[in-house]
N, C-alpha and C positions, 0 to 999 in steps of 0.2 A: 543743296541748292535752294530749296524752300523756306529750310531758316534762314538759309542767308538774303534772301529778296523780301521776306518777309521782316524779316529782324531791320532792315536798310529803310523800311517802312512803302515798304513796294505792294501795289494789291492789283487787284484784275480791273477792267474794265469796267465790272459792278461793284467796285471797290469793297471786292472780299479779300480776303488772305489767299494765296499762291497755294495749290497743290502740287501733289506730286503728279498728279493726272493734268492737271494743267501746266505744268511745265513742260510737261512730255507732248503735249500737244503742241506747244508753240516750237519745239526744238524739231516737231515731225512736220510743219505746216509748209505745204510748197507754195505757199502764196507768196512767201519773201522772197523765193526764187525768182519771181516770174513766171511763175504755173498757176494754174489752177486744176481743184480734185471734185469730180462729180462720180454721183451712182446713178449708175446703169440698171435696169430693172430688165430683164430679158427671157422672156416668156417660152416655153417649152409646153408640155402634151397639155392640154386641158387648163386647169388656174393655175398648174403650178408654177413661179417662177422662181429665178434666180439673180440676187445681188452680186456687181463687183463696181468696185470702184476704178474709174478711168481717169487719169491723168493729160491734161492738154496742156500747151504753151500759151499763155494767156498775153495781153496787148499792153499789159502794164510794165512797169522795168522792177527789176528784182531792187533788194535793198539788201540784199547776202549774194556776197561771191558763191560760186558753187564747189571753189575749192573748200572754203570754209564749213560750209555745207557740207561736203562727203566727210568730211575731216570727223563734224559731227555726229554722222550718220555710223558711223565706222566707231567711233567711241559708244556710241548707244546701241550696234547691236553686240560688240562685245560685254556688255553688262548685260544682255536679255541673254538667258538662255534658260535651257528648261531644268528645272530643278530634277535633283538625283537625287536629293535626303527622301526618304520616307518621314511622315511624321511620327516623333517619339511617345508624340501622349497627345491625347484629346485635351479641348479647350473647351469643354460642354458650357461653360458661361460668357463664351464670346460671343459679343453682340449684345446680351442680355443685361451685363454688369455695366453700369454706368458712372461717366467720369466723375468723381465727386465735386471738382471744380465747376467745370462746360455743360454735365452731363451730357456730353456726347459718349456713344457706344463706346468700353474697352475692348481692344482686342490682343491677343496673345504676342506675348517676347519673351526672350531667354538669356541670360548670360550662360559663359561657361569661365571657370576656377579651376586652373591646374595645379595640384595635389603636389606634396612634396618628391612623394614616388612617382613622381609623372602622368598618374592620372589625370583624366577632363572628368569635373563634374560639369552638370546644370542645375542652375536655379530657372527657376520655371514661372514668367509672373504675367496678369493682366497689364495694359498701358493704357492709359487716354488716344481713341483713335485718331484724334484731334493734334494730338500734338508728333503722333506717330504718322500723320499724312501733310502738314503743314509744319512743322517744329515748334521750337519753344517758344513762339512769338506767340502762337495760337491757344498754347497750351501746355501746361507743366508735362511732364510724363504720368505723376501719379501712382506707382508702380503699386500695384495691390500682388500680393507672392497668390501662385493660383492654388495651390494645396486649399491653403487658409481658409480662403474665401468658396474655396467650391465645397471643403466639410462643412464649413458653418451654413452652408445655403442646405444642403441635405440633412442636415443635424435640424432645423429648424420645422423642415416638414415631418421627420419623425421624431420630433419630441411635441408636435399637434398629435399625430397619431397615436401613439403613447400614452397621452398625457388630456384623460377624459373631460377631466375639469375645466381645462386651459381651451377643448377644443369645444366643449359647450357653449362655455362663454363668448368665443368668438361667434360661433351660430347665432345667440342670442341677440348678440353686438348687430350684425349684418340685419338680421329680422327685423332691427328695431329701428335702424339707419331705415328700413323698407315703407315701415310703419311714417317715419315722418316724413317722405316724402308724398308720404298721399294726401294729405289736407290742401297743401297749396297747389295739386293738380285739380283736387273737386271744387276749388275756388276758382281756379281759373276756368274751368267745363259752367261753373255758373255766372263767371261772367260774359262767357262767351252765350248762353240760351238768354240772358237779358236785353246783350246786344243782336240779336238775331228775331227776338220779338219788339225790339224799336224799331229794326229795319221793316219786319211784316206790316207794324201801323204805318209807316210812311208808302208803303206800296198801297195798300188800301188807300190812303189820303191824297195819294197821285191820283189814282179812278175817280177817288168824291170829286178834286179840283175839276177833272176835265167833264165830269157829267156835269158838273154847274158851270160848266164855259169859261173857268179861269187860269184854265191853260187850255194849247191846243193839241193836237197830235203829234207832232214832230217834238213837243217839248216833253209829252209823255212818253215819247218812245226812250227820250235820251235820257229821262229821268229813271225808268225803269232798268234800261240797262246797267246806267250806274248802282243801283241798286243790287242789281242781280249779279256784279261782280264783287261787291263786297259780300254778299249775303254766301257766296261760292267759298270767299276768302276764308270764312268766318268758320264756314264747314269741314273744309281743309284742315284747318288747325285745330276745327273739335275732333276729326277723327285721329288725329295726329294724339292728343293729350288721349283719347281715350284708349288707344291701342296702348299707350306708353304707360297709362293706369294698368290697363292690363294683364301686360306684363309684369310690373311691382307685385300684381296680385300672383301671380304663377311664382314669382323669383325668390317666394319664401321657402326658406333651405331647412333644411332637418339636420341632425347630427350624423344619420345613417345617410343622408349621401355625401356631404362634405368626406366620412370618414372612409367614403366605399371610392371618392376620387383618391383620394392620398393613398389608399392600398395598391391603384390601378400605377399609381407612380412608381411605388418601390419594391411592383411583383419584379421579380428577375432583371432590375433595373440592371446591376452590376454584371451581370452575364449577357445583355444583352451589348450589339456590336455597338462601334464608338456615333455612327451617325443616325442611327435608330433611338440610343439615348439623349443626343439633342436635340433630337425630332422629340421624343417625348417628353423633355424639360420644357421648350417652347409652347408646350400643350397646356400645361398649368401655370408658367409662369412668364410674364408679359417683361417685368424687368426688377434687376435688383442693387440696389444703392447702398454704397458703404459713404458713412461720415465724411469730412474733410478731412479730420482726424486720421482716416484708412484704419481705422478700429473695425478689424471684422466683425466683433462681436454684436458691433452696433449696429449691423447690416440689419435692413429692410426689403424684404420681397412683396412686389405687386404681382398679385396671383391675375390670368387671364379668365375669362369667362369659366371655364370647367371650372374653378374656383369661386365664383360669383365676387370676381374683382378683389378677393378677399386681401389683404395688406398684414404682412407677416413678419 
């Protein structure tokens, strides 16, 4: 339904592309009926309360029959229903792996191949969520096979750990990205004490005017305040730049901690249960990017903060 409104070159009201979440709402909306849907907020012992949604007959005239309507209703809840499969395999990079086209988030799909002997296999692969929530209008599929892409992402951090030389240098690399950006924060912390010492002479040179009678009190009060909210402005973002100096200053990394995160990544990674190890991939790594191409090998990881942003 979404590639097809979408494909016809149909979009929403903020002239985005059709979801599947937005279609489902316009197909659930009793307002074409002739209704309207409000929530109820309905208060029990103490703060705690409770939501439900109420339904009223509204004064407006429908614009669907309500044959049409159940008709509807009755086709969409025979497609909801609650899933029975268990999942067969973890997607520890869903979410993480990004479309190489959109970059919007991959998330997990499967085919299945029936076997000459009757067997079902599966192929097992990431998709662009993009084109998997809106269709091909939005977005190719993209299909990256999850095997591939989820050893090359693990193979990446232990062949840092591994591999002293390679994870020196990136240390070195990060220290020295640290080192330059400190010159143009102590340039700007000195132009900010130059401009905070013009503002001091003009405060003192407001008192001289009015002790010599060349201005009055009402035009010193205004000038002062003016004053005193820049000079406030000025402080704000000196303490802003010096905290962020800082920080640069603390953020210088060593080889033994880089090397003691990566260890904390792959103690008992494999034995540990499937939402504990994407709990702990999300800990070091923020996102990761394969080519246009979908050349795993060319894949790139942006490390999160326990990594100090490191780019892998």
């Amino acid at each position: 339904m979404t590639s097809h409104l979408n494909g016809a070159g149909y979009t929403t009201k903020r002239n985005k592309p059709f979801s599947i979440s937005a279609v489902r709402g316009i197909l659930t909306n009793v307002n074409y009926i002739g209704q309207i849907q409000y929530t109820v907020h309905e208060k029990f012992t103490g703060a705690i309360s409770d939501r439900s949604k109420r339904i009223v007959q509204g004064t407006h005239e429908p614009i669907i029959s309500m044959e049409l309507w159940n008709e509807v209703q009755e086709f969409l809840n025979k497609r909801t229903r609650t899933p029975t499969k268990t999942i067969e395999r973890p997607y520890p990079l869903a979410g993480l792996l990004k479309c190489p086209v959109c970059g919007s988030s991959m998330v997990p799909w499967h085919t299945k191949a029936i076997r000459k002997n009757g067997s079902i296999r599966k192929y097992h692969y990431y998709v662009c969520g993009n084109n998997n929530n809106k269709g091909s209008t939005a977005c190719k599929a993209n299909a990256v096979p999850a095997s591939l892409v989820e050893n090359e992402t693990l193979a990446r951090f232990q062949h840092i750990l591994t591999n002293k030389h390679l994870l020196s240098e990136i240390v070195t690399r990060i220290n020295h990205n640290n080192k330059e950006e400190g010159p143009p924060l102590r340039q700007q912390l000195a132009q900010i004490a130059m401009s905070l010492k013009q503002l001091e002479k003009q405060q003192r040179r407001c008192y001289e005017l009015f002790e010599d009678g060349f201005i009055g009190q009402v035009e010193l009060v205004e000038k002062l305040e003016s004053l005193k909210q820049a000079i406030a402005a000025l402080n704000e973002n000196k303490n802003q730049l010096e905290s962020k100096f800082a920080e640069l200053e603390r953020s210088a990394v060593s080889l033994k901690e880089v090397r003691s995160a990566l260890k904390k990544l792959f103690k008992s990674f494999h034995t540990i249960e499937a939402g504990k190890r994407n709990a702990l991939l999300r800990g070091f790594i923020q996102s990761v990017h394969v080519p246009p191409n979908r050349d795993v090998t060319e894949l790139h990881i942006q490390g999160t903060a326990a990594l100090k942003h490191l780019t892998i």
